[in-house]
Phi, psi and omega in degrees: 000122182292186169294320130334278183312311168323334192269302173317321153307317206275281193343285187303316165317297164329290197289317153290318182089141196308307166345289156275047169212140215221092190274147188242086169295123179228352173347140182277346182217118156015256210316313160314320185303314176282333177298306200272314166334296153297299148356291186255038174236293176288341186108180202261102186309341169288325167080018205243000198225182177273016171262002175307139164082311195280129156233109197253003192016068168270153173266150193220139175215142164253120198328351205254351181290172188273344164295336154299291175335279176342323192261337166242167180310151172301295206290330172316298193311313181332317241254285177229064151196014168287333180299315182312323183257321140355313198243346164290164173237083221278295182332297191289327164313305172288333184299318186289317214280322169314288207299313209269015186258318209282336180285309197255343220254115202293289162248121175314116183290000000 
């Protein structure tokens, strides 16, 4: 997750409180996907942005879990993120995003 982004988190959090804020994920891999998770649950593993050190244990989902998937239209999702979710590794995606939710995550749905 750059930096900008990180900040914008950093941002929204402040203004809302950790509680009511919910990061959206699209990343194309497992492993990025886990990456920017970790950044707004645990803090930044780089230790190079403004999440270095903050543990905001905010909950983060990647559009393709089903918690997201479930909640919005069907013909929407299709339209744009069903070509996507084909070609992904959907199964490594939900696995990564479960640990570091189930490790870090603050609040609870």
């Amino acid at each position: 997750m750059d930096l900008e982004n990180q900040q914008r988190v950093k941002d929204l959090t402040d203004k809302y409180s950790p509680e009511n804020v919910i990061v959206l994920l699209g990343a194309a891999e497992a492993e990025s996907s886990g990456l920017a998770a970790e950044t707004v649950t645990a803090g930044d593993p780089t230790f190079a942005g403004p999440l270095a050190g903050v543990q905001l244990g905010l909950r983060v989902y990647h559009v393709v879990e089903p918690q997201f998937k479930d909640e919005v239209n069907a013909e929407v999702y299709d339209d744009q993120i069903g070509m996507m979710e084909m070609v992904l590794d959907v199964d490594g995606i939900i696995e990564e995003m479960s640990a570091i939710r189930s490790e870090h995550c603050k609040y609870n749905d």
